[in-house]
Backbone bond lengths (Angstrom), bond angles and torsions (degrees), N, CA, C in turn:
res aa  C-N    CA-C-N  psi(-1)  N-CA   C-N-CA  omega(-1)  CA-C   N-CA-C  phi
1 X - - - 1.432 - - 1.520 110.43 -
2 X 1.482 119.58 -60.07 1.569 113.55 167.76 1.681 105.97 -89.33
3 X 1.008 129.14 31.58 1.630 116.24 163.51 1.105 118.40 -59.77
4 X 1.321 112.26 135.07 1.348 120.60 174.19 1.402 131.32 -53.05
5 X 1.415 130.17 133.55 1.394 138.49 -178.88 1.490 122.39 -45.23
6 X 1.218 137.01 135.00 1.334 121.58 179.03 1.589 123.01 108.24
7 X 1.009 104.84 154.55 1.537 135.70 171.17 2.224 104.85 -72.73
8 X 1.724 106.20 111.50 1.460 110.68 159.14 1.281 107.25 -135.98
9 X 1.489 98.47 154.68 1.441 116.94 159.21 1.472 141.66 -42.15
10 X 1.419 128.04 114.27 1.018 133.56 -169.28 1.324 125.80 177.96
11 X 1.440 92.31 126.12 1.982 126.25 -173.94 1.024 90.88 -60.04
12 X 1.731 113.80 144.36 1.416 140.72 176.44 1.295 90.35 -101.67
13 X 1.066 141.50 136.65 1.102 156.32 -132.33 1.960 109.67 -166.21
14 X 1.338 88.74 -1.44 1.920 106.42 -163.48 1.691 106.11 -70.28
15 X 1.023 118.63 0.26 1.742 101.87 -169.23 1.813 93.50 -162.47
16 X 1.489 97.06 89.62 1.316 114.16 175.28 2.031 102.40 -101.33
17 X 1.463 92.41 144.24 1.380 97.37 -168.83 1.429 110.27 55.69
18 X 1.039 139.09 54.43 1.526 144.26 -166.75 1.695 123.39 7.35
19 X 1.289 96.62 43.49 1.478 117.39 172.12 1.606 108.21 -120.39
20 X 1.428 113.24 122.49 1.323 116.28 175.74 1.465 111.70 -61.02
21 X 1.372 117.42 147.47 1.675 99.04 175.36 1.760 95.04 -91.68
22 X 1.166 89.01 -155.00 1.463 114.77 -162.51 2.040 110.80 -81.85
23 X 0.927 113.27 110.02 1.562 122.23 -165.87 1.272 107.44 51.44
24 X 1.892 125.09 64.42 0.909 136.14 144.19 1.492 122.31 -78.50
25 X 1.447 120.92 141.70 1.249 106.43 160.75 1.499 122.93 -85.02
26 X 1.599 123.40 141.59 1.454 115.06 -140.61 2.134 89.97 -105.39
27 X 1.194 106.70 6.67 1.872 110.42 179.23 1.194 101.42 -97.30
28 X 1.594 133.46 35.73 1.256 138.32 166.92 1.484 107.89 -119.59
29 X 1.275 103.16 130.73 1.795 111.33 169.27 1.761 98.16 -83.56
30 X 1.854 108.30 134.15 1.300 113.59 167.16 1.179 104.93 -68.59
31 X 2.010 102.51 149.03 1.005 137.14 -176.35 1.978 121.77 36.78
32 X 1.214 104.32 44.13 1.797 133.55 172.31 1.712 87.91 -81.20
33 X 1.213 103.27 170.60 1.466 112.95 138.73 1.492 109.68 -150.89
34 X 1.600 102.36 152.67 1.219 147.56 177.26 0.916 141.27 -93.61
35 X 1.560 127.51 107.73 1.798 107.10 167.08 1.448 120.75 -66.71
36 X 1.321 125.86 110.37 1.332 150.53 156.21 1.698 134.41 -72.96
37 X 1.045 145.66 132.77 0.986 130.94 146.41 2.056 120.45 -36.57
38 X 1.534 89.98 141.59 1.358 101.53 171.68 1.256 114.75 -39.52
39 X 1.491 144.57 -79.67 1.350 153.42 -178.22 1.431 107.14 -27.12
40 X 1.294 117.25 -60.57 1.400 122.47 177.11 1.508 135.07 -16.23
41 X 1.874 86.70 -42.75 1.711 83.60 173.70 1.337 97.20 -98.13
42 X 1.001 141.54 77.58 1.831 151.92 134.13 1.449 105.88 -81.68
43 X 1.652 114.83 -31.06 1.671 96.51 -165.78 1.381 86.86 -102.76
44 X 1.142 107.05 -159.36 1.540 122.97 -120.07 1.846 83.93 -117.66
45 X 1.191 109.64 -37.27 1.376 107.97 -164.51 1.622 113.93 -96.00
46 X 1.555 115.28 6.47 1.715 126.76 151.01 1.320 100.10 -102.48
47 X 1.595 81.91 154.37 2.135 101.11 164.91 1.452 80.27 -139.13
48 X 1.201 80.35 142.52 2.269 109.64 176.96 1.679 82.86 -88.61
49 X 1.351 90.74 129.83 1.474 106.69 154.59 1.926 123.59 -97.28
50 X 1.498 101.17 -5.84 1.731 96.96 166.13 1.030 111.37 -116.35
51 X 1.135 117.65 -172.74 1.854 123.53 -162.33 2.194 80.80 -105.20
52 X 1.444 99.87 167.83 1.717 115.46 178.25 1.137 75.77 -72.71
53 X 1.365 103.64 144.49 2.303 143.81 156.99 1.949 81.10 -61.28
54 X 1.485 92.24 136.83 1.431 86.74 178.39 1.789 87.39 -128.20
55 X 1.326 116.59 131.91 1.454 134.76 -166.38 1.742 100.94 -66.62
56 X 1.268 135.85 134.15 1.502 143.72 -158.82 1.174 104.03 -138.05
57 X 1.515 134.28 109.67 1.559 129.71 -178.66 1.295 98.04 -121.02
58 X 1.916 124.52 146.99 0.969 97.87 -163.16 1.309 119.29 -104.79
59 X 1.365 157.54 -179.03 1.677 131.75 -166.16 1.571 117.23 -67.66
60 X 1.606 125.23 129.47 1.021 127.10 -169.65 1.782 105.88 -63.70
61 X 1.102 114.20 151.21 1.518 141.29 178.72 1.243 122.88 -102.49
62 X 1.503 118.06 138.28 1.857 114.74 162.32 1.377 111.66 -50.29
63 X 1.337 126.28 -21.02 1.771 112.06 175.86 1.492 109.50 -90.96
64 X 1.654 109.70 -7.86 1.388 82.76 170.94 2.112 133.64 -112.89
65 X 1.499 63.53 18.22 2.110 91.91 156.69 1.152 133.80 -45.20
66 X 1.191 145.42 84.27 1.497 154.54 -161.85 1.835 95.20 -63.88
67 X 1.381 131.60 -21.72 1.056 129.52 -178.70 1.427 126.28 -95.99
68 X 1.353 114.29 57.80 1.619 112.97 -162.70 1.713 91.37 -101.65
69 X 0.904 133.05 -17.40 1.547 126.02 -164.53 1.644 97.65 -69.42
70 X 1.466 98.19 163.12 1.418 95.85 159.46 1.239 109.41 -80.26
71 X 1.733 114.12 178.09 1.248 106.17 164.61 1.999 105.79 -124.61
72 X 1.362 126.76 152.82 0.940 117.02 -169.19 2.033 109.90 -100.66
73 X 1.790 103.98 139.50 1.070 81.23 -153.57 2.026 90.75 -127.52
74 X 0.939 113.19 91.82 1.558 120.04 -166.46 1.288 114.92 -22.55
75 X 1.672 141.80 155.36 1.634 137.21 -171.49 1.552 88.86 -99.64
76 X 1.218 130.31 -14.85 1.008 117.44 179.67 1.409 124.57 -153.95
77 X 1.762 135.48 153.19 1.042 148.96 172.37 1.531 106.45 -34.44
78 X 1.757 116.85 113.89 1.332 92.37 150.86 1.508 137.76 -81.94
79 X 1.216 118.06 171.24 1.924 124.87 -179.63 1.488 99.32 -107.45
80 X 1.524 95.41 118.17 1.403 100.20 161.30 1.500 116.60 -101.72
81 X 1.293 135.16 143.15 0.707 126.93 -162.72 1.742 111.13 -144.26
82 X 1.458 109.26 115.53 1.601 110.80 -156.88 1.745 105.24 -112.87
83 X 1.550 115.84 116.18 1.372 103.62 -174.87 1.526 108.02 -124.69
84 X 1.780 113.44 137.29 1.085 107.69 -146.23 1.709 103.10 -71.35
85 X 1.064 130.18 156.36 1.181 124.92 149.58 1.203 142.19 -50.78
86 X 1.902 131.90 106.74 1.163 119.24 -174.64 1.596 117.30 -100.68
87 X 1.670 112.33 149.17 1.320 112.18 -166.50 1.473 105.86 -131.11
């Protein structure tokens, strides 16, 4: 669901001792590598050859403060004042 975007590297690993394993895909040469989607190496028959893209933001700033306005702050209490309706 959050896997990373893109095409990585990674050995097929699917047919050790020249036996396919078990829900290998069989249009892979053992031990090649491949650009794959991220997810890919979940099964058993890829190994990721890079480490996860690790996401880098850079330290937030006073300019990038959504709160620069003043804010206005009344000298005094207002009166509300509620009068019943006569009919």
């Amino acid at each position: 669901m959050n896997d990373p975007k893109g095409l990585f590297s990674m050995k097929f690993i699917g047919k050790p001792n020249g036996v396919f394993m078990k829900g290998a895909p069989g249009n892979y040469v053992h031990g090649q590598i491949y650009n794959q989607p991220w997810g890919n190496g979940d099964y058993p028959y890829w190994e990721r050859m890079e480490e996860a893209p690790v996401l880098k933001a850079p330290e937030p700033s006073d300019a990038d403060s959504v709160f620069d306005d003043t804010i206005f702050v009344p000298e005094e209490e207002p009166v509300i004042v509620l009068q019943p309706k006569v009919e």
